[in-house]
C-alpha positions as a Markdown table, in Angstrom:
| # | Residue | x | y | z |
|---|---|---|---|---|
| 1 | Unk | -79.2 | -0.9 | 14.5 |
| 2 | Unk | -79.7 | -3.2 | 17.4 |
| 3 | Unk | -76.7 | -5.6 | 16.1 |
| 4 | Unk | -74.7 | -2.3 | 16.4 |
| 5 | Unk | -75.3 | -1.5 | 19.8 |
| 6 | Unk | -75.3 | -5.3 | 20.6 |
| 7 | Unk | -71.6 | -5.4 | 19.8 |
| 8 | Unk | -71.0 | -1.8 | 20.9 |
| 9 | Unk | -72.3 | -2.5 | 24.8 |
| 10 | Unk | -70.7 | -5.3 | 25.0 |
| 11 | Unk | -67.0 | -4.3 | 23.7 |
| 12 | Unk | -67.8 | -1.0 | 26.6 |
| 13 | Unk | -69.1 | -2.8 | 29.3 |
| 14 | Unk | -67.9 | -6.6 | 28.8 |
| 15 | Unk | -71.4 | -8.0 | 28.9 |
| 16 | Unk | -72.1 | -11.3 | 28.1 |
| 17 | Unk | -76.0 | -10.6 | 27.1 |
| 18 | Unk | -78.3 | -7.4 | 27.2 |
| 19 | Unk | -81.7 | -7.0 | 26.2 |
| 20 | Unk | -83.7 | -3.9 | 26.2 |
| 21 | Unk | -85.5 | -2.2 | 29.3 |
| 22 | Unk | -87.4 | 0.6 | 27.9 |
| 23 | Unk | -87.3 | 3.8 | 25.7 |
| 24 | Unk | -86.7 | 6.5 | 28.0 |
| 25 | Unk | -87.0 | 9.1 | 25.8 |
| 26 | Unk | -87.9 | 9.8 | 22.0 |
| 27 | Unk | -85.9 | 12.7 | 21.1 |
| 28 | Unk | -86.5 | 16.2 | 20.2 |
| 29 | Unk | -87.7 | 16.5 | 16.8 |
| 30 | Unk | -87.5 | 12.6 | 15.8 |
| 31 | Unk | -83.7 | 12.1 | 15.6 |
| 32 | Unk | -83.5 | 9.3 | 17.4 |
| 33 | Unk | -84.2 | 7.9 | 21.4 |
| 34 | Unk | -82.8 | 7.3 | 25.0 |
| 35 | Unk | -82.8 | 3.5 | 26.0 |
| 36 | Unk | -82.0 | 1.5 | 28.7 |
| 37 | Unk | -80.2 | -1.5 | 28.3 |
| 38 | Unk | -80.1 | -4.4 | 31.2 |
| 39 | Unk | -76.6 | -6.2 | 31.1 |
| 40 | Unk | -75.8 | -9.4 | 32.1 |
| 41 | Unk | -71.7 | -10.1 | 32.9 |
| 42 | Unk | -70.8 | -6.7 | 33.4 |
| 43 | Unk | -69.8 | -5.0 | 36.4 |
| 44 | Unk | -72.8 | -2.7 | 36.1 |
| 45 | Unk | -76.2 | -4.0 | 36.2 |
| 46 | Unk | -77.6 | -1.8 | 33.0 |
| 47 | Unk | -76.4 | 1.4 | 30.8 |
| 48 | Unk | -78.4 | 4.2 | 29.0 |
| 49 | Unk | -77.7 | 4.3 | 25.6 |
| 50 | Unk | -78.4 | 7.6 | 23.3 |
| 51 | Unk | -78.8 | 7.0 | 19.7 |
| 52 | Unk | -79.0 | 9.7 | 17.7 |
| 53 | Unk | -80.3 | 9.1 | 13.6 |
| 54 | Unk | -78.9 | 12.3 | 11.9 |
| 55 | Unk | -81.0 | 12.2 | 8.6 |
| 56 | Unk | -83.9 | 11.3 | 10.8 |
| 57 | Unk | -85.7 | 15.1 | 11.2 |
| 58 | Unk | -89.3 | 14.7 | 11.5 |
| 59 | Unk | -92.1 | 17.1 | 12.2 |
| 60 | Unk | -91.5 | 20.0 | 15.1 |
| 61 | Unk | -93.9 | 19.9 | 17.3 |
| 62 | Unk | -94.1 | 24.1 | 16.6 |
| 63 | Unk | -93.7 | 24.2 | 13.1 |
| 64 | Unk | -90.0 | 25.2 | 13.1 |
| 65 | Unk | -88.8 | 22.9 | 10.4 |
| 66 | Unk | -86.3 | 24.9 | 8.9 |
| 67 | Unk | -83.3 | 23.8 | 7.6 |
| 68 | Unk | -81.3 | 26.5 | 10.4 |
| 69 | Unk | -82.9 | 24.2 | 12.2 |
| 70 | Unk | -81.7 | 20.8 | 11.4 |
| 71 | Unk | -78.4 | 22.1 | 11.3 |
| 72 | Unk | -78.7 | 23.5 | 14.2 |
| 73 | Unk | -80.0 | 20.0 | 15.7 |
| 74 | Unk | -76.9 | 18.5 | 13.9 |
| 75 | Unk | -74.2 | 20.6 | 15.6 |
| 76 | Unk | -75.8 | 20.1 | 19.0 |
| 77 | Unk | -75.2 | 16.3 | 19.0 |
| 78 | Unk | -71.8 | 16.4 | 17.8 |
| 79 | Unk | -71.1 | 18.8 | 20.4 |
| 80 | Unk | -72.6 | 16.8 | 23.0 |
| 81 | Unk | -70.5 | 13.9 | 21.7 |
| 82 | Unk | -67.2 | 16.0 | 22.0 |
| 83 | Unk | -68.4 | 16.9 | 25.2 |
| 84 | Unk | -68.5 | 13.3 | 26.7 |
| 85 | Unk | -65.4 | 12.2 | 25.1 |
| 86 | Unk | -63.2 | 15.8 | 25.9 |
| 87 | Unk | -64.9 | 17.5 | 28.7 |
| 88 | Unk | -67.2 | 15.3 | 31.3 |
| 89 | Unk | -64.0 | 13.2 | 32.6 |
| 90 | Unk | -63.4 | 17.0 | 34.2 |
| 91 | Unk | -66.7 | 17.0 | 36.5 |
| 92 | Unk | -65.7 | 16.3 | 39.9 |
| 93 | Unk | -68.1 | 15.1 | 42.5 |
| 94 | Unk | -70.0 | 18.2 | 43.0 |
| 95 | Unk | -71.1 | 18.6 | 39.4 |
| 96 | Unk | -71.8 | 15.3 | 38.8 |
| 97 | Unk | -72.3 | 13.9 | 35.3 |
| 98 | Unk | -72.7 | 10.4 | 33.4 |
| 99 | Unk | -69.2 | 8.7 | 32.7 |
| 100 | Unk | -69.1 | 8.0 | 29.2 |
| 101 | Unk | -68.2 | 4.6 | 28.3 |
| 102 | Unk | -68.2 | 4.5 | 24.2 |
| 103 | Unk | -69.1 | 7.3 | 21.7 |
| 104 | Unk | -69.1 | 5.5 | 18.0 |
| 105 | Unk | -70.3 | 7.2 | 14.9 |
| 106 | Unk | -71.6 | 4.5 | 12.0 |
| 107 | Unk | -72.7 | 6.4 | 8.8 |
| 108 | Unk | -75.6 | 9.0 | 10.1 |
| 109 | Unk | -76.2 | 7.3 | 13.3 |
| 110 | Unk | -74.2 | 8.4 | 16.8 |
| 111 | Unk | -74.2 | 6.3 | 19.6 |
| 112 | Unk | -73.8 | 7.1 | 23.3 |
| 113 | Unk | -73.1 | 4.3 | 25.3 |
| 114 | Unk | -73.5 | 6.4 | 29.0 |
| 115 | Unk | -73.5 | 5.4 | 32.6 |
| 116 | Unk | -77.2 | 4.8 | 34.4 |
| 117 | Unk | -77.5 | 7.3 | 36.7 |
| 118 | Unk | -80.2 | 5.6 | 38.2 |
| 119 | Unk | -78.5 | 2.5 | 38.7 |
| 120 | Unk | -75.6 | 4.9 | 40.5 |
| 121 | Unk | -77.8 | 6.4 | 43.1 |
| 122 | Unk | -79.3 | 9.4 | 41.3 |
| 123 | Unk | -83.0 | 8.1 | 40.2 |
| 124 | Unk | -85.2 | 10.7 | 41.3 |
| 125 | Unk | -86.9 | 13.1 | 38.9 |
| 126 | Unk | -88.6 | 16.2 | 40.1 |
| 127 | Unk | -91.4 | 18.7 | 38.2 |
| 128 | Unk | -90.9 | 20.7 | 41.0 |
| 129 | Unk | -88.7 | 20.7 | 44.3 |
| 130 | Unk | -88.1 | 21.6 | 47.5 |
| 131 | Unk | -85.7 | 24.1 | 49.1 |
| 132 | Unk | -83.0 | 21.1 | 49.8 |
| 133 | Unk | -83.3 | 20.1 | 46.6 |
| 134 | Unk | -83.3 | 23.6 | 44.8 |
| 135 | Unk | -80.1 | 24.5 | 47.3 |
| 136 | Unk | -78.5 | 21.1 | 45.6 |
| 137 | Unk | -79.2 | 22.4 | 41.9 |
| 138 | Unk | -77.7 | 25.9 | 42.4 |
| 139 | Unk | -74.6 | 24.1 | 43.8 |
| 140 | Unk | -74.1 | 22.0 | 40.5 |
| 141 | Unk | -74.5 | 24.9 | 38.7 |
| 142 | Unk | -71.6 | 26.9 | 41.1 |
| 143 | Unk | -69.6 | 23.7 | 41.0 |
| 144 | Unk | -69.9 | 23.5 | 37.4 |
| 145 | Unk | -69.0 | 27.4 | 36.6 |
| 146 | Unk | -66.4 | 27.5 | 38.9 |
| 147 | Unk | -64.6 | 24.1 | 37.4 |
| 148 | Unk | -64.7 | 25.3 | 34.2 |
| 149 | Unk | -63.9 | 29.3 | 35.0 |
| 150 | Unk | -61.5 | 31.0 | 31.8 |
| 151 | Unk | -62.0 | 27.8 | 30.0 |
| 152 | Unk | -62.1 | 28.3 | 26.0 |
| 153 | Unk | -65.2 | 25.9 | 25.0 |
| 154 | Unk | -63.2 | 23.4 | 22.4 |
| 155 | Unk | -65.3 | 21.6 | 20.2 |
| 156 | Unk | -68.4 | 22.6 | 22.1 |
| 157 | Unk | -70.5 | 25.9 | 21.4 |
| 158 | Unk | -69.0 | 28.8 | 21.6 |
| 159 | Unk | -71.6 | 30.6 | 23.1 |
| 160 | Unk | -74.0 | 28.2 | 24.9 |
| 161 | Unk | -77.5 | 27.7 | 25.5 |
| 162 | Unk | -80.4 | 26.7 | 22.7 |
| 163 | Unk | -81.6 | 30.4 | 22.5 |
| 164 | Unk | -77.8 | 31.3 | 22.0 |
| 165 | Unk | -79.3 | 34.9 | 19.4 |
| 166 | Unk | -77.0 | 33.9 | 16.3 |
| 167 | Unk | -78.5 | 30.3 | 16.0 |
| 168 | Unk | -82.3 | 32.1 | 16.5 |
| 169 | Unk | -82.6 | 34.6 | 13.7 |
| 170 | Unk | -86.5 | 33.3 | 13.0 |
| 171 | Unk | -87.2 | 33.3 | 16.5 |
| 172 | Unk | -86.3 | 36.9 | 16.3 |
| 173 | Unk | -88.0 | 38.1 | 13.3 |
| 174 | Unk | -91.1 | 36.7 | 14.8 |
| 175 | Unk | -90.8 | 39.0 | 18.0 |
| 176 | Unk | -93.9 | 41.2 | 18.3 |
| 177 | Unk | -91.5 | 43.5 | 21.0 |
| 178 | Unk | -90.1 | 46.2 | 18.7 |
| 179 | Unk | -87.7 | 47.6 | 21.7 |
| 180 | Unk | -87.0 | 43.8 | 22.7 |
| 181 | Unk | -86.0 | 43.0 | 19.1 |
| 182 | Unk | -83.9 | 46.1 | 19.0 |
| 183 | Unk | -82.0 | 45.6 | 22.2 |
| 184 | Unk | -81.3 | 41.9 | 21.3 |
| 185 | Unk | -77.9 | 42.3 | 19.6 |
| 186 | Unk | -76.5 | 44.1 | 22.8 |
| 187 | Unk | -78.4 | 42.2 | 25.2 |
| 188 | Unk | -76.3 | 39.0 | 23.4 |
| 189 | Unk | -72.9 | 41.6 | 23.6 |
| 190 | Unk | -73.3 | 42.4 | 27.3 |
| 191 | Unk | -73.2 | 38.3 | 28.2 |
| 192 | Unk | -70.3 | 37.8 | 26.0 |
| 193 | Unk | -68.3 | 40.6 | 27.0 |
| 194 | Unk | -68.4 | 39.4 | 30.9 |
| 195 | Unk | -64.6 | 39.2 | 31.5 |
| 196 | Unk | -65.6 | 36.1 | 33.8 |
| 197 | Unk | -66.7 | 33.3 | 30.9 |
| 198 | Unk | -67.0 | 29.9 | 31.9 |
| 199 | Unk | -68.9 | 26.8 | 30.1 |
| 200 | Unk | -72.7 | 26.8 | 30.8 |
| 201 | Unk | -74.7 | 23.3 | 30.8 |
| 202 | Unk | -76.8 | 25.3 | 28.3 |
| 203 | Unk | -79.9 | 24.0 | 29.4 |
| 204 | Unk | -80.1 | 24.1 | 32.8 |
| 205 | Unk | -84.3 | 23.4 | 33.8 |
| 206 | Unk | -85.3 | 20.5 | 36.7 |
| 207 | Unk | -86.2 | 18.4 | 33.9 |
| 208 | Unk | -82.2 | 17.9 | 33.3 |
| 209 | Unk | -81.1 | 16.8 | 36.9 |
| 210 | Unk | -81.3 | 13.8 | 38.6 |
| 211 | Unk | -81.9 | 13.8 | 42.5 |
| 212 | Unk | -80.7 | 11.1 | 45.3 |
| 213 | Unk | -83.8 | 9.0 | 46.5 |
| 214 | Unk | -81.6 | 7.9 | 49.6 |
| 215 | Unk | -82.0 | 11.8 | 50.8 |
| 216 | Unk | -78.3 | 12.7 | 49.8 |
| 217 | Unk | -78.3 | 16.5 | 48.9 |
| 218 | Unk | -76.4 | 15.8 | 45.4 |
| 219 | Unk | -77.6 | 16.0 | 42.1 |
| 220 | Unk | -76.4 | 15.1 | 38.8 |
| 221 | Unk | -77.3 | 16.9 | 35.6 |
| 222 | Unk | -77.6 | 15.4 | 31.9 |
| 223 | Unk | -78.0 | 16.7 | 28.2 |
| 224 | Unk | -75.1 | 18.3 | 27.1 |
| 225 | Unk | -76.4 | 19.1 | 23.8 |
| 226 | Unk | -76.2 | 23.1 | 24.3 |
| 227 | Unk | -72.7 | 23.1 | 26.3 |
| 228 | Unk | -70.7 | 26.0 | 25.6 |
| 229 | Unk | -68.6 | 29.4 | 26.4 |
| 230 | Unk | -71.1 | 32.1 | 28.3 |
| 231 | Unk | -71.8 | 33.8 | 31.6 |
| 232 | Unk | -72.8 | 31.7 | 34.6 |
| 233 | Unk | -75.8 | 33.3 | 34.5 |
| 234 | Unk | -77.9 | 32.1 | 31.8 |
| 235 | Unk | -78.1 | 28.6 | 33.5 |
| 236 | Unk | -78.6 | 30.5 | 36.7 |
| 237 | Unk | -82.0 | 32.7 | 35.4 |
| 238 | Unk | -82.8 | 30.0 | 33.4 |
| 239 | Unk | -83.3 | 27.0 | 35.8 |
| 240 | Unk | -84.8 | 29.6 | 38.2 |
| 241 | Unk | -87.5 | 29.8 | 35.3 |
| 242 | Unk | -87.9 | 26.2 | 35.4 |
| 243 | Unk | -88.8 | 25.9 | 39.0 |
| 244 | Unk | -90.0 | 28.9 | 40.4 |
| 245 | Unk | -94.1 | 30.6 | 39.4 |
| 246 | Unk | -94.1 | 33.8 | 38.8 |
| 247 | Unk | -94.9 | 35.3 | 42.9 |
| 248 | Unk | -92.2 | 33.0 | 43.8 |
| 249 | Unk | -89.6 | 34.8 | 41.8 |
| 250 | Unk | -90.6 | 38.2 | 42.6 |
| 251 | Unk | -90.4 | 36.6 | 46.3 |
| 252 | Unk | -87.2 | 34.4 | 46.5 |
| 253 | Unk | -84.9 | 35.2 | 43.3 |
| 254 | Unk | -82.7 | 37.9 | 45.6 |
| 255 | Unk | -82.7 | 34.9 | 48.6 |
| 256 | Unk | -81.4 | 32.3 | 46.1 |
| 257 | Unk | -78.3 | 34.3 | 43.9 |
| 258 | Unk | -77.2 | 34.9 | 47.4 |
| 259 | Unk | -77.5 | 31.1 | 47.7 |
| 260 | Unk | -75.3 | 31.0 | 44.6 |
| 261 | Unk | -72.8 | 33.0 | 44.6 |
| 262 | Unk | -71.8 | 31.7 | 48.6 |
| 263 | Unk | -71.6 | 28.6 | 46.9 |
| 264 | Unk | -69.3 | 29.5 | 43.6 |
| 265 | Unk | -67.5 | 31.7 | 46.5 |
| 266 | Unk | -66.8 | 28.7 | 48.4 |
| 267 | Unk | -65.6 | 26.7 | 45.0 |
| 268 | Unk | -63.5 | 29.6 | 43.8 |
| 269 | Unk | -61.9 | 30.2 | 46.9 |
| 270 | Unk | -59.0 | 28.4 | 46.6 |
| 271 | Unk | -57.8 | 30.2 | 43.7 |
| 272 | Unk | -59.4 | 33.5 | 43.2 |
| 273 | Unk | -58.8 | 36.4 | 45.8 |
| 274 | Unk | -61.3 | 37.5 | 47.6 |
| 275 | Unk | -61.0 | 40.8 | 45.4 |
| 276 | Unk | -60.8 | 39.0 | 42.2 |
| 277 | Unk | -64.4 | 37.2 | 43.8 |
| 278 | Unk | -65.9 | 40.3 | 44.7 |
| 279 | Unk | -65.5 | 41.5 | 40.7 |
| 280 | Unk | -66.4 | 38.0 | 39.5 |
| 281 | Unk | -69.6 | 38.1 | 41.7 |
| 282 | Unk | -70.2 | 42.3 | 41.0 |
| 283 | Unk | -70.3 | 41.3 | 37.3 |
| 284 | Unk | -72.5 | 38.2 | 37.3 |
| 285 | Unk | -75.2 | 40.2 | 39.8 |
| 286 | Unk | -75.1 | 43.3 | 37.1 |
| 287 | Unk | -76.2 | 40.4 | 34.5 |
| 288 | Unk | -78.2 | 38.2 | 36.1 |
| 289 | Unk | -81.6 | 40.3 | 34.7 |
| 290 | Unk | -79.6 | 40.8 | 31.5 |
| 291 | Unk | -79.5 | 37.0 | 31.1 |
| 292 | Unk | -83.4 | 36.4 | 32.2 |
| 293 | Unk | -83.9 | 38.9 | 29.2 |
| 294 | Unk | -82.1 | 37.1 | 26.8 |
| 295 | Unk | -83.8 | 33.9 | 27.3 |
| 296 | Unk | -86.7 | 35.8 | 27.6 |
| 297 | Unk | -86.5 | 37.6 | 24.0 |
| 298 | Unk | -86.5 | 33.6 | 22.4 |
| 299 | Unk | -89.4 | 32.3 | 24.1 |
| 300 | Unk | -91.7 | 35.4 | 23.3 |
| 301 | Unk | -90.4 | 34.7 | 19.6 |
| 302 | Unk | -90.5 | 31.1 | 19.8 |
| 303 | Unk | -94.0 | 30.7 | 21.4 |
| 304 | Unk | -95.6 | 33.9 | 22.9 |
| 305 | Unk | -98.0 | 32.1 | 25.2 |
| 306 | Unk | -95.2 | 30.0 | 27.3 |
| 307 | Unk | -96.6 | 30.1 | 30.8 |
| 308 | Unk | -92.5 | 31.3 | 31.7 |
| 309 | Unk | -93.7 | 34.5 | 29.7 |
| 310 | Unk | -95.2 | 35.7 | 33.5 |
| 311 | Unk | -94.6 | 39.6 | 35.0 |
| 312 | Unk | -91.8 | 38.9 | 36.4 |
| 313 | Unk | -90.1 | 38.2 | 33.1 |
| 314 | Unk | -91.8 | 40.9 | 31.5 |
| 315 | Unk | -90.8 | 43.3 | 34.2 |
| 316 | Unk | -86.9 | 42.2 | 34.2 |
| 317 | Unk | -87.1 | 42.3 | 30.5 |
| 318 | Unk | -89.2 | 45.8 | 30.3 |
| 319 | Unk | -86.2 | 47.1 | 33.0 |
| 320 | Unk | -83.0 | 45.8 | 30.9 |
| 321 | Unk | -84.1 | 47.4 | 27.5 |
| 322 | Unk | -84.9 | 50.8 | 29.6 |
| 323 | Unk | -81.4 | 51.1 | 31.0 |
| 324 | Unk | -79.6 | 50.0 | 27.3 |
| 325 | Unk | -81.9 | 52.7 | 26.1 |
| 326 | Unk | -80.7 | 55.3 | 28.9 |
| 327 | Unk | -77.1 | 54.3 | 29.1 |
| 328 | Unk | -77.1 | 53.0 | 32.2 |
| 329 | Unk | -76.8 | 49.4 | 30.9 |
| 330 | Unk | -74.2 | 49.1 | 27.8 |
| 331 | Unk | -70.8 | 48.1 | 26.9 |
| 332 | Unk | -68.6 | 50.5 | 28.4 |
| 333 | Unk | -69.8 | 49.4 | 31.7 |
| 334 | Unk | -69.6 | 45.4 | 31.2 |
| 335 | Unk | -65.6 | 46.5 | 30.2 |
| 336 | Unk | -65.0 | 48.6 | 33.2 |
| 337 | Unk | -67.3 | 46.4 | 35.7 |
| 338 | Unk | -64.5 | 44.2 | 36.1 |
| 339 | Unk | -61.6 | 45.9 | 36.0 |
C-alpha cells in the first residue's frame, strides 16, 4: 500500500521524496484513513491523501452492520470519487473545495490524492462558531446551490444526504413515532418534488468546513461522500443542527434563512428574475421545516437519544406531520408552489 501511494504522489505532484505526517482521520466504519503526506520537490509543500479499503468493513460503532449498509458505504465512495474527478473542477471561489490531483482505483483499494487545505490557507476547524463564521458557511452552502441549480446529479446520488429514506429502511422500522414513520414516504416526496433541485454537499455539519485562520470570511467544505440531487434545504436545516442548541434555534433560525436566501439571491441574480427568485425562495421557505423533519425522522431511528433530538426538532417535526395529516402540507401544493 505505501509503494502505491509512493508512486501515485509522486506521478500527481512531481515530488522527489514524501514521507508521512499523520493519520488525520480513520474512517467511518474501518474502510480505510485520511493522511497527510509532506512532499519534497513539488510545488506544494504536502497533500492529503484518502485511501479507502473496500473489503475492509469492520465493526459500527452502533451496531448497524448490515450488508444495506456496506453497500451503502460502497456507493458513497465511488460517488465521492466521481465527484472529484467530474464535478469539483465546477466550484468557484465561493464554494470552495479541494482540487483533486489523482483518483486511482487498484483492486479494492481507492485512492484520493487531494489538495491540503491547510497548507492553502483554510486550517482552522471549529466545534462551534461565531456569527462571521456561521454567515461564511451559509454562503458556501448559497454559493454551492446556486452553482449547481437544475443540474441532473451524474454519477453522484440521486437524491443526496446519508439519511436519503430509500437507503434507511432499518432506520425506519426502528422508529418508535408511528405518525413520523407514516408521514416518511411523503415527507421524502415533498423534497423531491421541489421544482427548484440542485446538488446538496449531503452532509453539511461544522465538522465538514474548513475556516481561514488569517481572519478571511471564506470557508471551504470537504467530504463529498453523500453529494447528490435534492432541495437546498436539507444542507441548510442540517448544518443549522450542527451548530445551533436547541434555544438558539428557536431564537435565530428565522434571522439566519434570511441570511441565506440574501445570499443565494445575490448568486442567482444574474440569471434568474427576480420573479423566478421570489418562487425559488417561496418554495425552499415552505420546506425548510419539511427538510429538518426528514433528517429528523433518521436520527430518532438511528439513535433516539442524539442530543440534536431537542424541542425544537420535535416541535418542527410534530408541526410537519400535522399539516400532511390536515392537507395543508402535501403534493398538490409542492406542484403548484412554484408555478
Amino acid at each position: 500500500m505505501h509503494e502505491a501511494i509512493d508512486d501515485l504522489v509522486r506521478r500527481a505532484t512531481g515530488a522527489t521524496a514524501l514521507r508521512e505526517a499523520g493519520v488525520l482521520q480513520q474512517l467511518w466504519s474501518g474502510y480505510g484513513n485520511i493522511v497527510r503526506y509532506r512532499l519534497e520537490g513539488a510545488e506544494t509543500p504536502s497533500v492529503i491523501v484518502k485511501h479507502v479499503a473496500f473489503a475492509g468493513q469492520s465493526d459500527h460503532p452502533r451496531g448497524w452492520n448490515t450488508d444495506i449498509g456496506h453497500q451503502r458505504k460502497l456507493r458513497s465512495y465511488e460517488v465521492e470519487a466521481a465527484w472529484y474527478r467530474d464535478w469539483a473542477a465546477r466550484c468557484g471561489e465561493f464554494c470552495r473545495v479541494p482540487h483533486c490531483l489523482a483518483i486511482e482505483t487498484s483492486g479494492d483499494e481507492l485512492y484520493l490524492v487531494l489538495e491540503d487545505l491547510d497548507a492553502s490557507g483554510w486550517s482552522g476547524r471549529r466545534r462551534s462558531v461565531t456569527r462571521r463564521e456561521l454567515h461564511a458557511c451559509l454562503h458556501w452552502l448559497a454559493a454551492f446551490h446556486a452553482n449547481f441549480l437544475g443540474q441532473q446529479p451524474q454519477g453522484l446520488w440521486e437524491t443526496g444526504t446519508y439519511w436519503h429514506l430509500a437507503t434507511r429502511p432499518d432506520e425506519l422500522e426502528a422508529l418508535d413515532d408511528g405518525r413520523l414513520r407514516d408521514a416518511a414516504g411523503i415527507i421524502d416526496r415533498l423534497l423531491s418534488s421541489s421544482p427548484y433541485q440542485t446538488l446538496v454537499h449531503g452532509d453539511a455539519k461544522v465538522a465538514n468546513f474548513c475556516f481561514r485562520e488569517d481572519g478571511g470570511a471564506s470557508v471551504a467544505a470537504v467530504d463529498f461522500q453523500y453529494v447528490g440531487g435534492g432541495c437546498g434545504m436539507k444542507d441548510v436545516a442540517y448544518f443549522l443542527g450542527s451548530v445551533l442548541r436547541d434555544d438558539e434555534c428557536e431564537a435565530h433560525s428565522a434571522e439566519l434563512l434570511d441570511t441565506y436566501f440574501g445570499f443565494l439571491r445575490h448568486a442567482l441574480s444574474a440569471t434568474l428574475s427576480r420573479a423566478e427568485l421570489d418562487r425559488l425562495e417561496g418554495d425552499w421557505r415552505r420546506l425548510y421545516p419539511v427538510a429538518w423533519t426528514d433528517f429528523h425522522r433518521f436520527l430518532k431511528g438511528w439513535n433516539p437519544g442524539h442530543w440534536k433530538l431537542n424541542s425544537y426538532s420535535e416541535r418542527l417535526a410534530r408541526e410537519v406531520v400535522a399539516d400532511i395529516a390536515q392537507g395543508r402540507l402535501g403534493l398538490d401544493a409542492a406542484s403548484t408552489g412554484a408555478s
